[in-house]
N, C-alpha and C positions, 0 to 999 in steps of 0.2 A: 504494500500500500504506500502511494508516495508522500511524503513529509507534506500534513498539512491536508490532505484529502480527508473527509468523513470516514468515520470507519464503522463498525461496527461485529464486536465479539462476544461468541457465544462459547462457554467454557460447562460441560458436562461434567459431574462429581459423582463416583458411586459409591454407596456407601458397604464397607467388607457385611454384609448377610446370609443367613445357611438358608435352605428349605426346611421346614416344619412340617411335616404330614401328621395331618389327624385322622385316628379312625373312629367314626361313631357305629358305636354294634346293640344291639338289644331291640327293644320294645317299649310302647310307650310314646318316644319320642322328646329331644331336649336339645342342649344347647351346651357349647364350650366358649368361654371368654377367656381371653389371652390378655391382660392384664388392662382386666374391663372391659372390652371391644367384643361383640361377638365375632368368632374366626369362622365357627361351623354349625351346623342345627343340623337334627335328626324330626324327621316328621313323624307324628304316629303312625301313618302307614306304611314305614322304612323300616329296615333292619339291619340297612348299616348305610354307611356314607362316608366318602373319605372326599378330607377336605385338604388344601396345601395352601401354607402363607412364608413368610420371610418374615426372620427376626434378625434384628445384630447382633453382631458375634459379641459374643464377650458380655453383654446382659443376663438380668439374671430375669427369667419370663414366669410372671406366674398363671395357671390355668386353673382354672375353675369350672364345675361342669354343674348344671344344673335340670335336673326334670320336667317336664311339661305334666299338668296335671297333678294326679295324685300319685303318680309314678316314684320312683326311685332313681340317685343315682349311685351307682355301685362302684365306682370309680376310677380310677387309671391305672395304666399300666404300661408296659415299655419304658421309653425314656424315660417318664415321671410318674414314679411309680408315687401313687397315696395311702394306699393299704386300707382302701375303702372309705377313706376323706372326701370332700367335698374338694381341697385343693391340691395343690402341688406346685413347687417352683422347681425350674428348668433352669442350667446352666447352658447359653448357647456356645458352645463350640464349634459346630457343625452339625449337618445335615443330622435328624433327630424323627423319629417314629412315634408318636403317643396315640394310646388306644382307650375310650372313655368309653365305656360300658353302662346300660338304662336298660331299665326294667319297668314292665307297666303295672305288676304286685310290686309292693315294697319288702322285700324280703325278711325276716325275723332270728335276732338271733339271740340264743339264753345267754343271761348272767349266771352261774350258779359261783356262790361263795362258799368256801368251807375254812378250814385252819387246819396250822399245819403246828407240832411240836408246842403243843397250847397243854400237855397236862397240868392239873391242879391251876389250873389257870381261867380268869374270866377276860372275855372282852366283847364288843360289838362291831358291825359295819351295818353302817347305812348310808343312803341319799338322800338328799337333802328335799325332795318329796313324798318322800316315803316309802316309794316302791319296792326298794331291801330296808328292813331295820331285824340282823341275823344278829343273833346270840351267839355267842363262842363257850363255852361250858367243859373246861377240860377234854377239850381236842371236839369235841361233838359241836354239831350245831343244831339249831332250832329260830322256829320263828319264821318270817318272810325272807328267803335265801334265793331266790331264785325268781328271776320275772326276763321276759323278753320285752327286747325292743327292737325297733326296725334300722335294719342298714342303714350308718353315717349319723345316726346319734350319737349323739357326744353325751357319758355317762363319768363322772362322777363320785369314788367309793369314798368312805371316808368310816378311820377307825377311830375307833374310842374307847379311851381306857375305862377303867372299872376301878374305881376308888380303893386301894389297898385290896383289891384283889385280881388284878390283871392291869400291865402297861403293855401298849403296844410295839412291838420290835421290828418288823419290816414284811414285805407283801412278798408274797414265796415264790419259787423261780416259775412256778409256771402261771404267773398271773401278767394282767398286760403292764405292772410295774416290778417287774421283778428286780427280786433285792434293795427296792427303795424305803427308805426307811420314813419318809413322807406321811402323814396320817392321811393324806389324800392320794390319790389313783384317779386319775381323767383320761381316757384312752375315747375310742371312736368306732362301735359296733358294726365289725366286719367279717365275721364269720358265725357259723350257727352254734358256735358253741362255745362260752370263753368262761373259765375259770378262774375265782378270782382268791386265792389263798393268802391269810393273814394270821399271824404269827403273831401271840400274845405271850410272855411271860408272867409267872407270880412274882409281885416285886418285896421288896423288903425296902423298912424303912432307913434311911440313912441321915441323924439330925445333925448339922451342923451350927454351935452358937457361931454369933458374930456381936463383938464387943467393939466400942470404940472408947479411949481415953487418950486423955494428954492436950486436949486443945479447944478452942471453939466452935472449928469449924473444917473439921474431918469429915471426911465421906470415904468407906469403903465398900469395895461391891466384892462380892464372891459369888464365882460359878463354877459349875460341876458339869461332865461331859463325860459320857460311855463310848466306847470304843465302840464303831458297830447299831448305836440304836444315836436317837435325832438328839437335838441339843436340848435341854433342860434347861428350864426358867431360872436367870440368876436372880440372888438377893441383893440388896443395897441397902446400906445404911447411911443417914446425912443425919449430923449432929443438928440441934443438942437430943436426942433420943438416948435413952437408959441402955440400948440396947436391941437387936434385933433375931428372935430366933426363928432359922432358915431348916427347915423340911424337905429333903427330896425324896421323892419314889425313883428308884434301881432299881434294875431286873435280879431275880434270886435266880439262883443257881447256875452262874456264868463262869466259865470257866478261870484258874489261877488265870490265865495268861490275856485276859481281857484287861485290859489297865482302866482305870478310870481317874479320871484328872481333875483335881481344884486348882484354880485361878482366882490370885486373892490380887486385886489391883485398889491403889487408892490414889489420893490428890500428890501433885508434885507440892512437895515441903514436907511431905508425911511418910512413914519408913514400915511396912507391913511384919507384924512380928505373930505369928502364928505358933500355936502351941497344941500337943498332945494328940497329933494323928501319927496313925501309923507308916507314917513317909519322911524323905528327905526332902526339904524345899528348899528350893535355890533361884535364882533370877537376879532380879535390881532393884534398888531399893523398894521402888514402888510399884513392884508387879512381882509374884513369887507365887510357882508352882508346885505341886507336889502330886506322883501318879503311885496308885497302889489297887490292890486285888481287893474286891468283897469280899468279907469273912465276917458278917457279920451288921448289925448296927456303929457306926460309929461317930463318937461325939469329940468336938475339938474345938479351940479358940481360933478369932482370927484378929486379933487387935490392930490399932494405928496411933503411932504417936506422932511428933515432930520432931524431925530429925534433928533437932536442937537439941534437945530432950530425951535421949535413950534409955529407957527402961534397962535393965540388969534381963539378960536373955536365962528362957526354965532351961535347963539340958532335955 
C-alpha cells in the first residue's frame, strides 16, 4: 500500500479451544448447561442425542444437567464423572466425551444405618427431618434406620452422642464418609443401596480443674484432643473468677498407644505452671503440652501466674 493511500486491515485471532461432545441417553427428556448456557436438550421423545460445543483450553467448565418434568437426572459420566450429582467441573485440556444420563421414574435408593464396634455403648443418627432418628444400643440398632430417597438427593447423617453413655468416634469404612470423624455425613443418593455405619464408644469421665492466681487479669484456656476421634470443647478461664472446673467425655477402652493431649495456653506476661497429671509438659512459657494414655479418671491443676512472680514449682 503506498505511503499515505487509505488503507484498511483486517486481522483474525483464534482462540486455542478443544471439542466437547455431549451424550444425552435415557428417558424423560432434559437438559445440560455448561456453565449456565444450555449446550444440549434431550426431548421426551428421545433417547439419546449427542451434542458438540468448544470450550478453552485450560478452563475449568462446569456442567450441570437437569430433568424435564418429574423425571430424574442420574448423572455423568466419562470425562466428568459426578457419581450421581447434579454437577461436575471439567478441566479442558483437550478434546473430552461426557455422557449425562435421564430417567422418566426417578429412581430410589435405601439408607440403611447400622454401627459398627459400639458394644456397651449408646449413640444415635439422625436427619434433620426426621426420616432416620436410629438408636445405637450396644452394637444393635433400633428405631427409624432405614428410609429411601430418590437419585441426586443430597442427604445429611448426623451422630449424636449419648450423655455419659456413648460418644461418637467416626463413620465406618463402608459408609459414604468413611473414617471421618465428622458428627455429620452429607453424600448425594446414587445407588440403591448405601450403608451408613457409625461407631460409638462408652466414654469415661476425664475432670480436669483449672485454677488461676497471681494477678488481675489472667486468662487461661485449656484443651484436650484424642488421637483419632474430633476435637473436644476447650475450657477458658478470664479472671477475677475463683476458678473454673472443666469436664471432658473420652472414649473408654482405647488403646495404650492412642495419646491424648492437653494444651494449657494463657496471656503473654503470664507463665502456665500445671501440676499432678500423669505426663511430662514442656513448650514456652505460655503454651505447655502434655500427651498420655487413658487409664482411668484423671484430675490435675493448671495454674497462671506472672512471670514476675514465680511461684516455687510441686515436683
Amino acid at each position: 500500500v503506498p505511503v499515505g493511500a487509505a488503507a484498511s486491515l483486517e486481522a483474525e485471532f483464534a482462540l486455542d479451544v478443544a471439542p466437547i461432545t455431549l451424550n444425552l441417553i435415557g428417558s424423560g427428556g432434559g437438559r445440560v448447561r455448561a456453565d449456565g448456557d444450555v449446550v444440549c436438550e434431550l426431548s421426551d421423545s428421545q433417547t439419546s442425542r449427542q451434542c458438540e460445543f468448544e470450550a478453552r483450553l485450560g478452563q475449568s467448565l462446569k456442567l450441570s444437567g437437569e430433568p424435564a418434568g418429574s423425571g430424574a437426572f442420574l448423572g455423568f459420566s466419562g470425562a466428568c464423572a459426578s457419581n450421581g450429582g447434579p454437577t461436575c467441573t471439567i478441566a479442558v485440556t483437550g478434546a473430552a466425551s461426557v455422557t449425562a444420563s435421564f430417567s422418566a421414574i426417578a429412581p430410589t435408593g435405601e439408607i440403611r444405618v447400622t454401627s459398627v464396634i459400639a458394644a456397651d455403648a449408646l449413640g444415635r443418627v439422625i436427619t434433620s427431618n426426621g426420616d432416620i432418628a436410629c438408636d445405637v444400643t450396644n452394637g444393635a440398632t433400633s428405631g427409624d434406620c432405614n428410609q429411601e430417597y430418590s437419585y441426586g438427593t443430597l442427604v445429611t447423617l448426623q451422630a449424636q452422642d449419648i450423655a455419659n453413655m456413648g460418644i461418637f468416634r467416626r463413620w465406618g469404612a463402608a459408609s459414604p464418609c468413611p473414617g471421618s470423624t465428622n458428627l455429620t455425613c452429607t453424600f448425594t443418593v446414587s445407588s440403591p443401596s448405601i450403608t451408613a455405619a457409625a461407631e460409638f464408644r462408652r466414654p469415661a469421665q476425664v475432670a480436669i480443674f483449672v485454677d488461676v492466681d497471681g494477678g488481675p487479669n489472667p486468662t487461661l484456656n485449656v484443651a484436650i484432643s484424642v488421637n483419632g476421634f474430633r476435637s473436644l470443647d476447650a475450657c477458658t478461664y478470664v479472671a477475677p473468677s475463683s476458678g473454673v472446673q472443666c469436664n471432658w467425655i473420652v472414649p473408654m477402652g482405647l488403646p495404650s498407644t492412642v495419646p491424648i493431649t492437653l494444651t494449657a495456653t494463657t496471656a503473654v506476661g503470664y507463665e502456665v505452671y500445671p501440676f499432678f497429671f500423669p505426663c511430662s509438659w514442656s513448650g514456652t512459657l505460655t503454651r505447655q503440652t502434655c500427651t498420655f494414655s487413658l487409664q482411668g479418671n484423671i484430675t490435675g491443676d493448671v495454674l497462671a501466674y506472672p512471670q514476675v512472680s514465680q511461684p516455687v514449682r510441686i515436683p
